[in-house]
N, C-alpha and C positions, 0 to 999 in steps of 0.2 A: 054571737058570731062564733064559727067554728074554732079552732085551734088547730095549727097546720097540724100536729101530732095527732086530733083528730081527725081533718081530712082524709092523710094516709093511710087511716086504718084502714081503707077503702082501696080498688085498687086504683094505682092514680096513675094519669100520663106523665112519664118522665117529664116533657115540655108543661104541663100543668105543673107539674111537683115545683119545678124551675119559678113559675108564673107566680104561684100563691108564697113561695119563700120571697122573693124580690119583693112583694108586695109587704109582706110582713114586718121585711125589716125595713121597710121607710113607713111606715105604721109606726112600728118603735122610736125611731130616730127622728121622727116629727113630734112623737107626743114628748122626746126630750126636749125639743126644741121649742115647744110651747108652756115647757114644764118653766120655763125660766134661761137665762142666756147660759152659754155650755160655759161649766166651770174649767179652765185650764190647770187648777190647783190640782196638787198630789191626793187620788182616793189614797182613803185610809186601808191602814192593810188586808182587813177583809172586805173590801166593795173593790180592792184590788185584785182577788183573788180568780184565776183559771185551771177550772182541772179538767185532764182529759181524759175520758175514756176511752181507750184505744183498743174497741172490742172485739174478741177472738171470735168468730162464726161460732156456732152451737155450742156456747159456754155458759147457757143463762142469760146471755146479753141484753136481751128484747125485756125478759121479765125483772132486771134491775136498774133498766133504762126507764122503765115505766113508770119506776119508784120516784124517778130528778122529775120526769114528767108533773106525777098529783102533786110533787112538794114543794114546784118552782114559784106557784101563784103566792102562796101563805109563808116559805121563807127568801119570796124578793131577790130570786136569781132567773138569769136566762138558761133555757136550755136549746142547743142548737147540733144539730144533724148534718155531719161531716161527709156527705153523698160523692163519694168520688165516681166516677164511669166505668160499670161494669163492676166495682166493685175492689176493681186494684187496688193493694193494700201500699204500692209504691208509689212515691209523687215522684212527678217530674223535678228539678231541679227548681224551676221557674216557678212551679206552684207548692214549693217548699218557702219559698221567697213569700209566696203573698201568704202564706195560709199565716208563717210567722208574724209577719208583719199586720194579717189580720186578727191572732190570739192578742199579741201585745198592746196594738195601738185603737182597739175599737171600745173605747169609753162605754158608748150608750149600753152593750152587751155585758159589762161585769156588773157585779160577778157571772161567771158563766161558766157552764156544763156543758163542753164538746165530746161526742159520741159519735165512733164510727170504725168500719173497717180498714184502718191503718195503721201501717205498721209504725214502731218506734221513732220517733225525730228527735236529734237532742239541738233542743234552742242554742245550747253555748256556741254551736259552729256559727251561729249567724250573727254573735254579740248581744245579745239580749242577756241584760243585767238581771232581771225576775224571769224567773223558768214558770211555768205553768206544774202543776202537783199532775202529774200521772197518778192513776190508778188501772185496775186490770182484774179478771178472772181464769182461771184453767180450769181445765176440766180433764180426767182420765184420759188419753190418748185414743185410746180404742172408740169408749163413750164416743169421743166427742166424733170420731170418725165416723162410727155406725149412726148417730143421729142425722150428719151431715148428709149420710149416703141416702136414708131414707126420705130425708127433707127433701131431697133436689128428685125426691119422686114421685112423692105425696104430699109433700106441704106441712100445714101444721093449722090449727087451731084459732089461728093469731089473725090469716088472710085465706078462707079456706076455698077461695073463690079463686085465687088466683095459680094460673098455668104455670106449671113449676120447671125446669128443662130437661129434665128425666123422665116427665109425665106419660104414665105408659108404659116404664118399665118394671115388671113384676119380679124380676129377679129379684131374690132375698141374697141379704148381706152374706149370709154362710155360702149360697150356689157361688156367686163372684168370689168369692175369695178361692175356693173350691176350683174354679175353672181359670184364676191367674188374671180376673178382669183390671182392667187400669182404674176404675171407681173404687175399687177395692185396695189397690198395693200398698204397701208400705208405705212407696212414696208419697200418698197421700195425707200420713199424719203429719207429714212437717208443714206444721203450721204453727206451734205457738212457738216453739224455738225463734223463727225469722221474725214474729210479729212484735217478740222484745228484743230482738238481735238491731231489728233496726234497718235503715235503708244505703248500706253497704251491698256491694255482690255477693260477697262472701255469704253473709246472711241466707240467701236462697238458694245457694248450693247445697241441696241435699246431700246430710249426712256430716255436715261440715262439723270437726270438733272445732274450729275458733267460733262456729257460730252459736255452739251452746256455750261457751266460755263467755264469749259475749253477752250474750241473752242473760245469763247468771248472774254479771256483772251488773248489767241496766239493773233488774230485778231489785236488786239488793240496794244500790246506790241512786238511780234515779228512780223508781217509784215507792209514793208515800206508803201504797196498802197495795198487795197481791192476794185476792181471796181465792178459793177455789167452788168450781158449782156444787159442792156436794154439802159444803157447809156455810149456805150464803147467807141465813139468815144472822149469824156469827160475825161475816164480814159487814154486814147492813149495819149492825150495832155496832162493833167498833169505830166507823166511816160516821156513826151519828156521834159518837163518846166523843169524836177527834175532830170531827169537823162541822161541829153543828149549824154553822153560818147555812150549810147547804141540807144536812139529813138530819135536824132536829122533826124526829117525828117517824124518821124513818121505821123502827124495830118495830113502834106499834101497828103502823099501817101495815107494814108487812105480813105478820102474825094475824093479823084484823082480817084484813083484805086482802094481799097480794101472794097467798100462795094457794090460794082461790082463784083470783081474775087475772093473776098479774103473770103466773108458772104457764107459759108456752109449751103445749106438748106436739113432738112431732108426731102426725097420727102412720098409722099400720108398722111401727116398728116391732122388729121382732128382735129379741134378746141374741144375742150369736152364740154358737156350741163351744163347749171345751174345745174341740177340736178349734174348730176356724182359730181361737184367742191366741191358743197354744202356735199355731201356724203361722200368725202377726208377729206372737213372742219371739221368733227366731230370727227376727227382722233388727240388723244394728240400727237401722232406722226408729224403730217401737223403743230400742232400748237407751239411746238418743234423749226421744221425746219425754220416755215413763221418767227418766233419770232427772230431768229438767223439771217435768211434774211433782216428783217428787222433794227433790229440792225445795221448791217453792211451796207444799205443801208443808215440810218444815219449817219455815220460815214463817208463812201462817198461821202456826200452832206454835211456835214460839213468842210470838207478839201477843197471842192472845191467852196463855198462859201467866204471862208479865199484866195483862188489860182486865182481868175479871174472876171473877171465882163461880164458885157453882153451889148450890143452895138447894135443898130439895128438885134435882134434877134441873130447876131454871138455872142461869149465867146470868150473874151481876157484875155493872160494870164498878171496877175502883173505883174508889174516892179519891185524891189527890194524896198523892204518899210521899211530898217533901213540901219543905216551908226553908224560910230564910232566918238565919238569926247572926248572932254576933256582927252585928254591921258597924262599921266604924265610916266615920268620924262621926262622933254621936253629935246630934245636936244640941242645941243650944235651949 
């Protein structure tokens, strides 16, 4: 039998995509039910465990998504695909309610790997006592703008079959910026600032400095690991050192396999001129986002400074560098 992750690779009707997920998860939720009567007792901390990936459009996302995919079967987690309509990275109020109340309370699916285009939720507004572990990727601003501009007109690698909604449009990323087009403006990098800012208004008010204040804040304080695309196979390994319940296995597949099958490229992209970058760069917008990226890109090179050393050009991870002693009340 297929796997809805393989179905998809195909291109699927929204109302199928719907059909075979409902179906799947009472597949699941029956074969718990025949596994034995549902335990009510407290899972242990890791079968307790929820992270989300709350993935930036053209960050790498598809080719480190792929990775919770091969490694859900052999390290015994679910991985589940957070499809919102049209792709809104906002939930309504109402479907903030269930989405929580379905992270928290759906036993048969922990541990579990939620993946999808949405932006930041913090569980504590809704009273939930265990938070689920964020995680996250950025990528260069520009990058990640120029790959989006060309995706939405040629596609990419991944579904090369599928109508994309620019299809047709030959414009190269240097002519639009050149000619002042709206696929091109400034306005269009704000995206990773909002997507850890969170679901405030403020948040998607272009240009907002509490909204990068914000975004910095979440970053730092609510997510476990912030990697960035340019040095993923870095962030794969420490997500395996730190979290192995879910990515024991991760770094070798990767290296093996997944910067071969797994690296999505978007095809006819062309590289953008000095000029056009230099014309972004003048944008408080670019310098916004770069500032935020860059930030973060700190921050991941700080962790992983503190996480590994480096050895004939490989990176190894530390071995445990504290222990306990002097413990009182000695025993008996």
């Amino acid at each position: 039998m297929h796997s809805f992750h393989q179905i998809c690779k195909g291109i699927c009707d929204p109302f199928n995509e719907r059909a075979i997920a409902r179906h799947e998860v009472r597949e699941i939720e029956q074969r718990h039910t025949m596994d034995g009567p549902r335990q009510e007792a407290v899972l242990d901390e890791e079968e307790d465990m929820v992270i989300i990936y709350n993935r930036v459009p053209k960050t790498a996302s598809t080719s480190f998504t792929n990775i919770a995919y091969d490694l859900c079967a052999k390290n015994k987690y679910h991985v589940l695909h957070i499809n919102t309509t049209k792709n809104n990275p906002v939930m309504s109020l109402q479907d903030q309610v269930r989405f929580v109340k379905n992270i928290t309370s759906w036993k048969e699916m922990k541990p579990g790997f939620y993946h999808g285009h949405v932006s930041y939720l913090d569980f504590a507004k809704f009273g939930v006592k265990k938070k689920p572990i964020y995680i996250n990727v950025i990528r260069d601003p520009i990058e990640r703008l120029v790959s989006y501009y060309y995706f939405l007109r040629f596609g990419d690698d991944y579904r090369p079959g599928l109508r994309r909604r620019k299809q047709g449009d030959k414009k190269t990323f240097d002519e639009c910026v050149a000619e002042g087009g709206s696929d091109c403006a400034p306005e269009k990098l704000w995206l990773q600032i909002p997507f850890f800012c969170g679901h405030s208004s403020e948040c998607w008010n272009v240009g907002s400095r509490w909204a990068m204040d914000q975004a910095k804040y979440n970053l730092i304080n609510e997510y476990f690991l912030v990697g960035v695309t340019e040095e993923l196979e870095d962030f794969i390994m420490l997500l395996e050192a730190a979290l192995p319940r879910f990515f024991r296995g991760a770094t070798e597949l990767y290296r093996t396999v997944g910067k071969k099958s797994h690296l999505r490229k978007t095809t006819e992209k062309k590289l953008p001129t000095k000029q056009t970058i230099a014309k972004l760069q003048q944008s408080d917008i670019w310098k916004m986002e770069n500032e935020f990226y860059e930030f973060a890109l700190e921050q991941f090179q700080f962790i992983r400074a503190h996480a590994v050393r480096e050895k004939d050009g490989d990176l190894y991870i530390l071995a445990q560098n504290f222990f306990y002693e002097k413990i009182y009340p000695k025993s008996n």
